[in-house]
SELUMKE-805189 format. One record per residue: residue in three letters; x, y, z of N, C-alpha, C, CB in turn. Coordinates in nm, 2 decimals. Glycine has a CB too. Example, Ala and Ser with C-alpha at 12.3 -4.5 7.8 and 13.67 -1.06 7.14 Angstrom:
BEGIN
<pt type="ALA" n_c1="1.32" n_c2="-0.57" n_c3="0.78" ca_c1="1.23" ca_c2="-0.45" ca_c3="0.78" c_c1="1.32" c_c2="-0.33" c_c3="0.78" cb_c1="1.13" cb_c2="-0.45" cb_c3="0.90"/>
<pt type="SER" n_c1="1.28" n_c2="-0.22" n_c3="0.71" ca_c1="1.37" ca_c2="-0.11" ca_c3="0.71" c_c1="1.29" c_c2="0.00" c_c3="0.79" cb_c1="1.41" cb_c2="-0.06" cb_c3="0.57"/>
END
This chain:
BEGIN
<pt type="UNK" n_c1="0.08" n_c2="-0.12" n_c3="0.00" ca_c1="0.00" ca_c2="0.00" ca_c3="0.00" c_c1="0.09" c_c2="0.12" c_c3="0.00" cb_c1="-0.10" cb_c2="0.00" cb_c3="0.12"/>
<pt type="UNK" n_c1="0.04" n_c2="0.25" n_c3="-0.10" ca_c1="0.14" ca_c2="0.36" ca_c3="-0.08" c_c1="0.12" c_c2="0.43" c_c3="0.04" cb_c1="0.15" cb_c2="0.45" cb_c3="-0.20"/>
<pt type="UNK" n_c1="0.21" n_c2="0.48" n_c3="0.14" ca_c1="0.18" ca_c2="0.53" ca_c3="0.23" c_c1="0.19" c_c2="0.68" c_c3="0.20" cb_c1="0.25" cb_c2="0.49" cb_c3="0.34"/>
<pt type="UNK" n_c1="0.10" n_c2="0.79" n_c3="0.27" ca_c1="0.08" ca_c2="0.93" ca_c3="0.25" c_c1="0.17" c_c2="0.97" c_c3="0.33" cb_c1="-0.05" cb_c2="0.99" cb_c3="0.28"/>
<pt type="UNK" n_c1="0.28" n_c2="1.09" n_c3="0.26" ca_c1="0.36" ca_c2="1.16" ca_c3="0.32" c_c1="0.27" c_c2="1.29" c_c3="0.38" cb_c1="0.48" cb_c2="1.19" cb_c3="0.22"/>
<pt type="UNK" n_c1="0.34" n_c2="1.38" n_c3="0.49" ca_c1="0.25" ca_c2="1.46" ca_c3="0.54" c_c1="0.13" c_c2="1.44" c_c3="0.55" cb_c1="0.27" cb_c2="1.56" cb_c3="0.49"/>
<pt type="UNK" n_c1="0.05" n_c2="1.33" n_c3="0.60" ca_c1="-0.09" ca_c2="1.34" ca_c3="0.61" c_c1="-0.19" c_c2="1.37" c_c3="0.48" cb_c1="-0.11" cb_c2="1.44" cb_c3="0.71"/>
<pt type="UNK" n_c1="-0.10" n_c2="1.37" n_c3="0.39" ca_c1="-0.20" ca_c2="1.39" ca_c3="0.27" c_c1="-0.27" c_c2="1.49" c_c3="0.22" cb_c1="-0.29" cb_c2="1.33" cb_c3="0.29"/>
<pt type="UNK" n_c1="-0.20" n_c2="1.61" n_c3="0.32" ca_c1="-0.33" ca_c2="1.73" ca_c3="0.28" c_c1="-0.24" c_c2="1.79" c_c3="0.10" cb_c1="-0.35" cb_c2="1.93" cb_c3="0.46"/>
<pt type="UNK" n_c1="-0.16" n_c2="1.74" n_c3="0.10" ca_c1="-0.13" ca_c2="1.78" ca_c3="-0.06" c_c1="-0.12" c_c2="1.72" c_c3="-0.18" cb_c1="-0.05" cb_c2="1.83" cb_c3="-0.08"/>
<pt type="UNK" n_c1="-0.21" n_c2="1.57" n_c3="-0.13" ca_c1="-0.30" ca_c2="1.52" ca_c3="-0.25" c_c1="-0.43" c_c2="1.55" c_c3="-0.29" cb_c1="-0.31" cb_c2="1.39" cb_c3="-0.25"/>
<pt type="UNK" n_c1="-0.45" n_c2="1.56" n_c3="-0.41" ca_c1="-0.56" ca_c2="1.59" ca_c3="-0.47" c_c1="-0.64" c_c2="1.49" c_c3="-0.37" cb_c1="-0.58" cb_c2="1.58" cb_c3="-0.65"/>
<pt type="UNK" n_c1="-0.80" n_c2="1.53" n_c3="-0.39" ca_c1="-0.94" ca_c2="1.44" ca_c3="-0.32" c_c1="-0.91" c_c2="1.32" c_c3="-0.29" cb_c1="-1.06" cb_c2="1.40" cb_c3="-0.41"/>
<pt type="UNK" n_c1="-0.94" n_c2="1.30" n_c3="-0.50" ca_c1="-0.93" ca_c2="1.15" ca_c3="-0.50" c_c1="-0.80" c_c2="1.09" c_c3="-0.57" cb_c1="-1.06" cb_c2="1.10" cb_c3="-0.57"/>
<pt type="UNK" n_c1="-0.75" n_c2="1.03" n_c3="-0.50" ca_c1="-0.58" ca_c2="0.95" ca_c3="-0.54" c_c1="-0.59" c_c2="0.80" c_c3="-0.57" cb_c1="-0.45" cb_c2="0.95" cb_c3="-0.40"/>
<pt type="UNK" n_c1="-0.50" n_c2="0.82" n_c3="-0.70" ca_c1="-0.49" ca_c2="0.70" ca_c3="-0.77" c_c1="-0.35" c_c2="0.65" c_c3="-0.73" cb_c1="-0.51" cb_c2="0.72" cb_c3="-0.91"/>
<pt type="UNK" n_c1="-0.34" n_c2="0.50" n_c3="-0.69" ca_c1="-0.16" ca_c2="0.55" ca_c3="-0.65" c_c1="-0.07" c_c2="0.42" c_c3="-0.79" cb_c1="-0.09" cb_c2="0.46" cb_c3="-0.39"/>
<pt type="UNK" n_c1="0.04" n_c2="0.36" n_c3="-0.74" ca_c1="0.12" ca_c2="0.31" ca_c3="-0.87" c_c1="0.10" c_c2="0.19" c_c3="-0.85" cb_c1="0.26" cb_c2="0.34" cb_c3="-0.90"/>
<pt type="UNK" n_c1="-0.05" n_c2="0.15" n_c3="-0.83" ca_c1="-0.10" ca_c2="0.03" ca_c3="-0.82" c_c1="-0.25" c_c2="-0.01" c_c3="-0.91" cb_c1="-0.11" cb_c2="0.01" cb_c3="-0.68"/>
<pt type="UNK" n_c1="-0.30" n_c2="0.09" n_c3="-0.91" ca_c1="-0.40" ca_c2="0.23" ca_c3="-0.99" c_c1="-0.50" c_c2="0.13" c_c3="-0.89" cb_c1="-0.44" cb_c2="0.26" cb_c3="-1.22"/>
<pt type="UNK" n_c1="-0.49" n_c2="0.15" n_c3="-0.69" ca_c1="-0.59" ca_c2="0.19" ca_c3="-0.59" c_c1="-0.66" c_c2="0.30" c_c3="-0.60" cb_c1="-0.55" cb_c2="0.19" cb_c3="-0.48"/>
<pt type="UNK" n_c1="-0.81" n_c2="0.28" n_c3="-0.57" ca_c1="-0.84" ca_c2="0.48" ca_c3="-0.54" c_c1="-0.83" c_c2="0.48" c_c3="-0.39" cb_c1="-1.05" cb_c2="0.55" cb_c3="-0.60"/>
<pt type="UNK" n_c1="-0.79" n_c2="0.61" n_c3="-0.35" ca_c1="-0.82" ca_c2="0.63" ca_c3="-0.24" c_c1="-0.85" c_c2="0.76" c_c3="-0.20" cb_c1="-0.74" cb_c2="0.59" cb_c3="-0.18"/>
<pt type="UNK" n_c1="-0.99" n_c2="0.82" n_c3="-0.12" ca_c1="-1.06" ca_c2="0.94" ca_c3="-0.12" c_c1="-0.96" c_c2="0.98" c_c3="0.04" cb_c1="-1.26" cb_c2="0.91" cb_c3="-0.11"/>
<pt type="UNK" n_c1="-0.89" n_c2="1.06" n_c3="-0.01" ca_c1="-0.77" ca_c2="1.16" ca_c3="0.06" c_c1="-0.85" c_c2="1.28" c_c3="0.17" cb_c1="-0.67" cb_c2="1.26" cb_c3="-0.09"/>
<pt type="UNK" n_c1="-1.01" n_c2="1.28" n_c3="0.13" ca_c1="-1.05" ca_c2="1.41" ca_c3="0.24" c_c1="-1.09" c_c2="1.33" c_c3="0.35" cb_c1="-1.18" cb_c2="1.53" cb_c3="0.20"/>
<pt type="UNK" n_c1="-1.12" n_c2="1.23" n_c3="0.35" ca_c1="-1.11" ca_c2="1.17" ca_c3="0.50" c_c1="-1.00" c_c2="1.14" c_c3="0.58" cb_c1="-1.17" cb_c2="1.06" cb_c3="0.51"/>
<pt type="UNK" n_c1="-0.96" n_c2="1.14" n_c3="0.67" ca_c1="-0.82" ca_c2="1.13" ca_c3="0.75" c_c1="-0.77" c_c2="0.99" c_c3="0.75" cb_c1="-0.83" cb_c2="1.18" cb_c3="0.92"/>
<pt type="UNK" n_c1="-0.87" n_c2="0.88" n_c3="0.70" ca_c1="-0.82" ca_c2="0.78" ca_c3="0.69" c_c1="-0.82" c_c2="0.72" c_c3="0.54" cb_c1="-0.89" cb_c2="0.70" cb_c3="0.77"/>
<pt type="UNK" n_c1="-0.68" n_c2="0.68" n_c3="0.48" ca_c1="-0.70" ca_c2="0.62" ca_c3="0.33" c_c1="-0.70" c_c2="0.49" c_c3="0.33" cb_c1="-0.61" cb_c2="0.65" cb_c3="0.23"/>
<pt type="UNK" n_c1="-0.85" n_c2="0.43" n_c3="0.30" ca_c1="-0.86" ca_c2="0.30" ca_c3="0.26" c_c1="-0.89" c_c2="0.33" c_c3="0.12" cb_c1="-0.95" cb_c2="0.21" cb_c3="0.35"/>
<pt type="UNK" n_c1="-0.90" n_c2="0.21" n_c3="0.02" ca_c1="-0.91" ca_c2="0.19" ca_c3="-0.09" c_c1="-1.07" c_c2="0.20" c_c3="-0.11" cb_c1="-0.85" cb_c2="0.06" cb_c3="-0.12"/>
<pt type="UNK" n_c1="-1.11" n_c2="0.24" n_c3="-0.24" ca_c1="-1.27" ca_c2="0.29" ca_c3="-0.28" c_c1="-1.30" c_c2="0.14" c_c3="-0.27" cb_c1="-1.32" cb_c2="0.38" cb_c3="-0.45"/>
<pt type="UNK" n_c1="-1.24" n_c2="0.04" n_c3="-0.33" ca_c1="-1.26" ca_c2="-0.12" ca_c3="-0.31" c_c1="-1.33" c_c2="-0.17" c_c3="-0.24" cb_c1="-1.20" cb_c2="-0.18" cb_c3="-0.28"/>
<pt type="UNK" n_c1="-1.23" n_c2="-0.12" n_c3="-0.10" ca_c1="-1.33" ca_c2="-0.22" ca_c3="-0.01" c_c1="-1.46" c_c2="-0.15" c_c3="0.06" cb_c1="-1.23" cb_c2="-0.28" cb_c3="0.11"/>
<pt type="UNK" n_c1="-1.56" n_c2="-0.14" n_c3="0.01" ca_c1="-1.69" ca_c2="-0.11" ca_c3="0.02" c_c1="-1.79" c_c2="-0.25" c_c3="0.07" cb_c1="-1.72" cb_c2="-0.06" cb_c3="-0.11"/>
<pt type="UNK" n_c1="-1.84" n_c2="-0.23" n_c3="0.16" ca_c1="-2.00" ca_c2="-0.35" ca_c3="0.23" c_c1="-1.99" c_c2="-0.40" c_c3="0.10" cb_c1="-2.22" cb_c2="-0.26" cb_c3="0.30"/>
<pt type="UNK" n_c1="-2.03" n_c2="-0.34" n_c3="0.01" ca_c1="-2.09" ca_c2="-0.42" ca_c3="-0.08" c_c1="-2.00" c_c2="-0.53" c_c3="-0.21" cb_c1="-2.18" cb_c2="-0.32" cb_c3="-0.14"/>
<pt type="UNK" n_c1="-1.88" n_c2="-0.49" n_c3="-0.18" ca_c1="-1.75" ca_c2="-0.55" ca_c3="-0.23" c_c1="-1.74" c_c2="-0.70" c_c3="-0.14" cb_c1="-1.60" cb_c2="-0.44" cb_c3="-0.20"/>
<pt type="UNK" n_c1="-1.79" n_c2="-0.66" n_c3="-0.04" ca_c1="-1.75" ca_c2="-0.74" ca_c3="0.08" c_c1="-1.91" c_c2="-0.86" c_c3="0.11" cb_c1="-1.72" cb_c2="-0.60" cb_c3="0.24"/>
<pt type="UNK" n_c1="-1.98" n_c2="-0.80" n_c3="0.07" ca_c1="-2.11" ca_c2="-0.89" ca_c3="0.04" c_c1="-2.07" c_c2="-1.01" c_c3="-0.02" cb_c1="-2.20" cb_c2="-0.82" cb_c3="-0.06"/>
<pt type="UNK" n_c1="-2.02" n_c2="-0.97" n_c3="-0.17" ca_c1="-2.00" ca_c2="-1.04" ca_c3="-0.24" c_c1="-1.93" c_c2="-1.25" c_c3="-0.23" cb_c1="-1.95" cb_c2="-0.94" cb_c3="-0.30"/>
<pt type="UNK" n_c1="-1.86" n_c2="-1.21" n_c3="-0.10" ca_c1="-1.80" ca_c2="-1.33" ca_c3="-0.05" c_c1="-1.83" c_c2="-1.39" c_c3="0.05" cb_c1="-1.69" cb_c2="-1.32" cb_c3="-0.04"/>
<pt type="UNK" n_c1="-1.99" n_c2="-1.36" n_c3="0.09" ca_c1="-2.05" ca_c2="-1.38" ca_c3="0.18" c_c1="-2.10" c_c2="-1.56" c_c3="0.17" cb_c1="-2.16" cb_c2="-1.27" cb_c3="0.18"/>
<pt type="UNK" n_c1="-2.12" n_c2="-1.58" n_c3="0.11" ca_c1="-2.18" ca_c2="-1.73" ca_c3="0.05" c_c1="-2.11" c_c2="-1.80" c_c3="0.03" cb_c1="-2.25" cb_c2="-1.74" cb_c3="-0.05"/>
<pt type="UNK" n_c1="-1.97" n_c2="-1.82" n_c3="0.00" ca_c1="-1.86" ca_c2="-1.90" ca_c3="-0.03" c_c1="-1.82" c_c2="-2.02" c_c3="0.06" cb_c1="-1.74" cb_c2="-1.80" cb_c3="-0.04"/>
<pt type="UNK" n_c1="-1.86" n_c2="-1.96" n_c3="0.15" ca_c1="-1.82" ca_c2="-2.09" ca_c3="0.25" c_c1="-1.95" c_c2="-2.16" c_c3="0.24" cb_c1="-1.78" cb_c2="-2.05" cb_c3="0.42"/>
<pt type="UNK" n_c1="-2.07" n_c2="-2.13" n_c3="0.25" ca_c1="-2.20" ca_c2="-2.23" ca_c3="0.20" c_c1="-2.25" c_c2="-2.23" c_c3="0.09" cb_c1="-2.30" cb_c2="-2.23" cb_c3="0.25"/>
<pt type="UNK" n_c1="-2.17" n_c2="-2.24" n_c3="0.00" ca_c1="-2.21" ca_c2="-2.27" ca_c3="-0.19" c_c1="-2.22" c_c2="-2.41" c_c3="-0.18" cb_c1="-2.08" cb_c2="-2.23" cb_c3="-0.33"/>
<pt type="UNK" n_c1="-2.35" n_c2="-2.45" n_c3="-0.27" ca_c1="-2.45" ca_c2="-2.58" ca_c3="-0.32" c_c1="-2.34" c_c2="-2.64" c_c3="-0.34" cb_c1="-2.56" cb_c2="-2.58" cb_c3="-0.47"/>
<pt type="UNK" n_c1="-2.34" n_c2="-2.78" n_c3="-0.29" ca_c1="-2.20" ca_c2="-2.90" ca_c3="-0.33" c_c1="-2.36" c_c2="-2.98" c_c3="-0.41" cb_c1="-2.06" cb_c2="-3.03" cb_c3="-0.13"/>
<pt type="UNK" n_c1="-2.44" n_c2="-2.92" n_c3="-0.49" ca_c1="-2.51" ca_c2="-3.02" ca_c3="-0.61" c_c1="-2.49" c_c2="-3.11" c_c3="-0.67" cb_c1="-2.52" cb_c2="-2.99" cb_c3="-0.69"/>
<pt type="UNK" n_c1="-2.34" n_c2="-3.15" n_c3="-0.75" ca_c1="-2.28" ca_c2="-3.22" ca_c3="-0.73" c_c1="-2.23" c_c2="-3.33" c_c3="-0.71" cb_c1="-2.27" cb_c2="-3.20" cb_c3="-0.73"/>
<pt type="UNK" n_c1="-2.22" n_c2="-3.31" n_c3="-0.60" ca_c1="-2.19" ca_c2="-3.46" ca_c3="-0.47" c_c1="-2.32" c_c2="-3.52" c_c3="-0.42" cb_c1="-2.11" cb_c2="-3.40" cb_c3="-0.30"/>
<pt type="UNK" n_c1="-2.29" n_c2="-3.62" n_c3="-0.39" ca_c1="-2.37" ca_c2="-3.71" ca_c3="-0.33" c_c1="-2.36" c_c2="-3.76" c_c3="-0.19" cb_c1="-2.36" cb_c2="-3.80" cb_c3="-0.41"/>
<pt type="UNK" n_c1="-2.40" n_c2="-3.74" n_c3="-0.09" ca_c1="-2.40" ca_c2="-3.77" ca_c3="-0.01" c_c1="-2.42" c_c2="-3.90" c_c3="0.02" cb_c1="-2.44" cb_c2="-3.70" cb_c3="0.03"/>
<pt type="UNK" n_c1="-2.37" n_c2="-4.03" n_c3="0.10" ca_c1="-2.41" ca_c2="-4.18" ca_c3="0.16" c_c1="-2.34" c_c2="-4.21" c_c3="0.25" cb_c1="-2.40" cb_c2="-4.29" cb_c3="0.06"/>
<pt type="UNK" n_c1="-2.45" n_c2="-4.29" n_c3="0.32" ca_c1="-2.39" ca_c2="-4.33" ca_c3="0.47" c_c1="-2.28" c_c2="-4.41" c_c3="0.45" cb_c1="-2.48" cb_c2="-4.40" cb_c3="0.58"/>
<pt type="UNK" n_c1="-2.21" n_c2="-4.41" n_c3="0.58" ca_c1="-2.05" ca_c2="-4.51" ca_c3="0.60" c_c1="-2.10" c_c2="-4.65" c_c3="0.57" cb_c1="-1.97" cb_c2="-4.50" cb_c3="0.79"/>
<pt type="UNK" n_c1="-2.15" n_c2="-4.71" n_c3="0.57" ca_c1="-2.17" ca_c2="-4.84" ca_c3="0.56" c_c1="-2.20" c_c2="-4.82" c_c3="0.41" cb_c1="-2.28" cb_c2="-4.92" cb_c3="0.66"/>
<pt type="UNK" n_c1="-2.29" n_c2="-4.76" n_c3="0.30" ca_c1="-2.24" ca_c2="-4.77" ca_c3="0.21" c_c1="-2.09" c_c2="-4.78" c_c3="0.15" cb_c1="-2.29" cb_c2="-4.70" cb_c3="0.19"/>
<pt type="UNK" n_c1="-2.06" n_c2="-4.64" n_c3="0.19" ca_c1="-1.90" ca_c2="-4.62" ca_c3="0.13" c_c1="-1.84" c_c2="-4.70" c_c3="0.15" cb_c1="-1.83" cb_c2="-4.53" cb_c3="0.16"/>
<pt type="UNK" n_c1="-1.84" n_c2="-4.81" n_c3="0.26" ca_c1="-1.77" ca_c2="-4.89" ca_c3="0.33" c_c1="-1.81" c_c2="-5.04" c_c3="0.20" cb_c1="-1.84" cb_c2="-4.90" cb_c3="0.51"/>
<pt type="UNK" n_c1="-1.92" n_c2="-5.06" n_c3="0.18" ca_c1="-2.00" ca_c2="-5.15" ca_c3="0.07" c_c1="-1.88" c_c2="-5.14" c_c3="-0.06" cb_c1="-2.19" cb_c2="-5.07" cb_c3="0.02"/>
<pt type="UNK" n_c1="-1.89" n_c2="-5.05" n_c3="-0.12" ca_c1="-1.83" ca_c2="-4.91" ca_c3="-0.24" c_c1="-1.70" c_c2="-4.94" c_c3="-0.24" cb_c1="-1.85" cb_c2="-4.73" cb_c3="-0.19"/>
<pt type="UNK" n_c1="-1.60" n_c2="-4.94" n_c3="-0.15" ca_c1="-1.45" ca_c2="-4.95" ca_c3="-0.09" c_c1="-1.42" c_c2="-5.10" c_c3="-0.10" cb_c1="-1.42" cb_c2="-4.89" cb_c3="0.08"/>
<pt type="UNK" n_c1="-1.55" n_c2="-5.18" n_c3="-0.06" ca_c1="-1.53" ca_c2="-5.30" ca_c3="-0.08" c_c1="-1.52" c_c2="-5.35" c_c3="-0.25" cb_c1="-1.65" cb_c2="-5.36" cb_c3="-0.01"/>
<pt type="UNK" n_c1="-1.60" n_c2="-5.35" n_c3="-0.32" ca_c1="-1.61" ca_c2="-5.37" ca_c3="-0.43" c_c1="-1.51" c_c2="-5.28" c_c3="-0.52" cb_c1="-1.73" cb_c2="-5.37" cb_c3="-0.45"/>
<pt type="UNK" n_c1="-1.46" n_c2="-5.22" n_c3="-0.47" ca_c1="-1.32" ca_c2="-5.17" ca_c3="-0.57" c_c1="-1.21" c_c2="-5.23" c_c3="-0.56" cb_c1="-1.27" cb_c2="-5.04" cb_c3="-0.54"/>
<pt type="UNK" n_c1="-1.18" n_c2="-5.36" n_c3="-0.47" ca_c1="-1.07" ca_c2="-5.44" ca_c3="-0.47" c_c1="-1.13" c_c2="-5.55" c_c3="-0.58" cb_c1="-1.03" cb_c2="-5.51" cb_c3="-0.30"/>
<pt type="UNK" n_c1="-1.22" n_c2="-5.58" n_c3="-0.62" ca_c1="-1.25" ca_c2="-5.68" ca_c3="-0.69" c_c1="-1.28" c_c2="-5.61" c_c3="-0.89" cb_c1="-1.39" cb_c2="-5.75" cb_c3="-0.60"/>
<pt type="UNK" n_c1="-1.24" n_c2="-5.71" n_c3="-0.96" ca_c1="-1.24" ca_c2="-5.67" ca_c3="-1.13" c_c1="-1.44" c_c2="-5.74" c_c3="-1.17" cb_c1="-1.06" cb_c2="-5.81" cb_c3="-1.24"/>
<pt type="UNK" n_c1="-1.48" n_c2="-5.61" n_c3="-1.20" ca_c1="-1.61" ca_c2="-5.67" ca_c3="-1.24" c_c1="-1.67" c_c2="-5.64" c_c3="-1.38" cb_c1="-1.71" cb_c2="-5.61" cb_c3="-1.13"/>
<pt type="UNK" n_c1="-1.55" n_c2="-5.55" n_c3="-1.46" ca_c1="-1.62" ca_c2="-5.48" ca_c3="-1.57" c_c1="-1.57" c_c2="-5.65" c_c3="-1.69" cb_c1="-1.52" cb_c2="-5.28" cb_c3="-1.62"/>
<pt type="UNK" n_c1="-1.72" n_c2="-5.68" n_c3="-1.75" ca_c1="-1.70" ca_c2="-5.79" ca_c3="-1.83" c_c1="-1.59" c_c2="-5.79" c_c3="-1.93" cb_c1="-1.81" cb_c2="-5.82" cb_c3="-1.90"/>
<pt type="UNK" n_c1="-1.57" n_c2="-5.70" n_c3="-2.01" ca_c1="-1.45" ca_c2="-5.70" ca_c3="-2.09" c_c1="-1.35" c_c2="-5.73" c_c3="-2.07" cb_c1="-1.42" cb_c2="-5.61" cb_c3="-2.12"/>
<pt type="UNK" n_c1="-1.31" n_c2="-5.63" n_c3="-1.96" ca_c1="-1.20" ca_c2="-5.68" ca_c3="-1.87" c_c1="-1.20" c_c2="-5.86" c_c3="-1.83" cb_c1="-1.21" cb_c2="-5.58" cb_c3="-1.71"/>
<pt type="UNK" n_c1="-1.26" n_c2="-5.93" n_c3="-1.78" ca_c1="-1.29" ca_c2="-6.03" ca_c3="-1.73" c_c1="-1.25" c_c2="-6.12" c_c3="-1.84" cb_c1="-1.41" cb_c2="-6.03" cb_c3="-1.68"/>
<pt type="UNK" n_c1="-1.30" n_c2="-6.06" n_c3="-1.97" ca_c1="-1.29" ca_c2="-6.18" ca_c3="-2.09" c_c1="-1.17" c_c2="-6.20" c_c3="-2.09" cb_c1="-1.33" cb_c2="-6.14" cb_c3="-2.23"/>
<pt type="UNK" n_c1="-1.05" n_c2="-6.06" n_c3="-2.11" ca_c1="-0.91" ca_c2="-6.04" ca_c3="-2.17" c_c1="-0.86" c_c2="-6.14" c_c3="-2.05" cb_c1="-0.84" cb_c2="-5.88" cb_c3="-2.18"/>
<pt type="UNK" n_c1="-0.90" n_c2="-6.12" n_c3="-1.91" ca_c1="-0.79" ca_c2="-6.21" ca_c3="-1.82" c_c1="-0.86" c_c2="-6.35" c_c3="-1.86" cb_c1="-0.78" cb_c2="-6.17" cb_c3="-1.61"/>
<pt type="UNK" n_c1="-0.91" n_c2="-6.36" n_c3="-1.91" ca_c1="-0.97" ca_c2="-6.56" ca_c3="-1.96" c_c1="-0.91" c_c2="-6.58" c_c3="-2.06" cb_c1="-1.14" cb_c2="-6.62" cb_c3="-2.02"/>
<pt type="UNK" n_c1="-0.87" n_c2="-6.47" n_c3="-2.14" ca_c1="-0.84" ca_c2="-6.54" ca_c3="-2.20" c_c1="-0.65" c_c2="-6.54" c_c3="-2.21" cb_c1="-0.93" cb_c2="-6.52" cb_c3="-2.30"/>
<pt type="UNK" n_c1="-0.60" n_c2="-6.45" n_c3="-2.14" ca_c1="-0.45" ca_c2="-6.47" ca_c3="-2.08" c_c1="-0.43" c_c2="-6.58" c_c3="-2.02" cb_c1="-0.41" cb_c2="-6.36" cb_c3="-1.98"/>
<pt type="UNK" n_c1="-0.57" n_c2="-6.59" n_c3="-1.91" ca_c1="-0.53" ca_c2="-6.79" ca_c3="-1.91" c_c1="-0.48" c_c2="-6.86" c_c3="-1.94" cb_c1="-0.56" cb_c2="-6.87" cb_c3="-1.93"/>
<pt type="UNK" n_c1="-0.59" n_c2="-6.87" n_c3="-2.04" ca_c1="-0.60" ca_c2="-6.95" ca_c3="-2.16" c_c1="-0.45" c_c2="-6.98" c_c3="-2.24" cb_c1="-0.70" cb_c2="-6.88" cb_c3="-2.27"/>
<pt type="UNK" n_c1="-0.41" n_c2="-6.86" n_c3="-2.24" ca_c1="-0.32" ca_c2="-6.84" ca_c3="-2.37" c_c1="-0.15" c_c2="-6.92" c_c3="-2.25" cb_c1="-0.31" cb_c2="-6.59" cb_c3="-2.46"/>
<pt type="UNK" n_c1="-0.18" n_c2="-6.88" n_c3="-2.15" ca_c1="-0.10" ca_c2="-6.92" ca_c3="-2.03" c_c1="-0.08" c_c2="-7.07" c_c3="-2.03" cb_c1="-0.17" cb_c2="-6.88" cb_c3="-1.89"/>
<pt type="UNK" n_c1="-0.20" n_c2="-7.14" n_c3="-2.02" ca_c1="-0.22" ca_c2="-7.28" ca_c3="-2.02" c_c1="-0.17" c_c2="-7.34" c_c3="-2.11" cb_c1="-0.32" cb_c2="-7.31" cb_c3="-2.02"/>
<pt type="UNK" n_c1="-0.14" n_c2="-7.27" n_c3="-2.26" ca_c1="-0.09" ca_c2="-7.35" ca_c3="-2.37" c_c1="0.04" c_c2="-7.30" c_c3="-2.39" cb_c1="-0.18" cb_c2="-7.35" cb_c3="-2.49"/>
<pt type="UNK" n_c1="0.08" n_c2="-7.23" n_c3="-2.32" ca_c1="0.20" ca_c2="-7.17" ca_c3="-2.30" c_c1="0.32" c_c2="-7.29" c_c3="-2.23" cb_c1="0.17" cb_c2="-7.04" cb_c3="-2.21"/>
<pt type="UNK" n_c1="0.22" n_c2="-7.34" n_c3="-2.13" ca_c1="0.28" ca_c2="-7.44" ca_c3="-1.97" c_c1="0.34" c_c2="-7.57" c_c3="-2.08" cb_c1="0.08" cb_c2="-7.51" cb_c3="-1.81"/>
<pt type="UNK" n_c1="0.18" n_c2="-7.59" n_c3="-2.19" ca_c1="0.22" ca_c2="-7.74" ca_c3="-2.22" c_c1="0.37" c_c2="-7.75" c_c3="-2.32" cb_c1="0.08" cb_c2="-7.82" cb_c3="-2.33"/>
<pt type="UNK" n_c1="0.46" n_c2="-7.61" n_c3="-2.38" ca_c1="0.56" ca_c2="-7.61" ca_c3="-2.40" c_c1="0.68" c_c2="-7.63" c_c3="-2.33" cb_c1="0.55" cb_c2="-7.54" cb_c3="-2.42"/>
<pt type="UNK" n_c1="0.68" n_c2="-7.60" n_c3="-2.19" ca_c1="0.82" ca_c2="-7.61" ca_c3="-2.12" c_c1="0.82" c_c2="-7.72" c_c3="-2.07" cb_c1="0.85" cb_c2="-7.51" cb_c3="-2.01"/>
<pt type="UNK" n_c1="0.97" n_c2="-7.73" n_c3="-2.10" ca_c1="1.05" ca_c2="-7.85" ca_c3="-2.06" c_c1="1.13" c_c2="-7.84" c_c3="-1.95" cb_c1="1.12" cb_c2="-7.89" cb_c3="-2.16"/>
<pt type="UNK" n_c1="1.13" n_c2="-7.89" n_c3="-1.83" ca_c1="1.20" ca_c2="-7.85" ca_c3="-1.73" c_c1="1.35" c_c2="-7.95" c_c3="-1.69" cb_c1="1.10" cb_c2="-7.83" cb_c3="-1.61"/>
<pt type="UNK" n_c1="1.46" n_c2="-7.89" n_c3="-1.76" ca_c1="1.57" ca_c2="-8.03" ca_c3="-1.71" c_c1="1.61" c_c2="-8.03" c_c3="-1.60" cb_c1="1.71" cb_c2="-8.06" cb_c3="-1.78"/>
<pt type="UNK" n_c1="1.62" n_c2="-8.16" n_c3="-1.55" ca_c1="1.66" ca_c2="-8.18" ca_c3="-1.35" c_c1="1.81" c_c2="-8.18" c_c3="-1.38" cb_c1="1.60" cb_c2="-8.39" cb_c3="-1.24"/>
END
């Protein structure tokens, strides 16, 4: 923030400083035209804005949910590991193991 040399009485009214803040110089105190109630309104709701979005479910769901993500259930998937098996199994009847 630029600070006022001598109290300010020999800036014009209204001061723009090298940040281009306004600040109204005939009151004894310079705050910025900015911060105004109604600047300040504006961030009133932020902390309780709609999570629409989300879904809320109880722990024993989520708990349900956490379960079933250790396990492979999408069929596609399921085919390809059958058939890596598969391809495994005829793989096995190749090797020859010497003692």
């Amino acid at each position: 923030m630029t600070n006022l040399y001598m109290g300010g009485e020999d800036l014009p009214d209204d001061y723009v400083d090298e940040n281009g803040a306004h600040y109204n110089v005939n009151e004894n105190k310079s705050v910025p035209e900015d911060t105004t109630h109604e600047h300040d309104r504006t961030y009133e709701n932020e902390g309780t804005r709609d999570l629409s979005p989300m879904v809320q479910i109880s722990i024993k769901e989520y708990d349900k949910l956490k379960e079933q993500n250790k396990y492979i259930t999408d069929p596609a998937l399921i085919g390809m590991i059958d058939k890596m098996e598969f391809f495994l199994k005829e793989l096995r009847k190749h090797i020859v193991r010497k003692l």
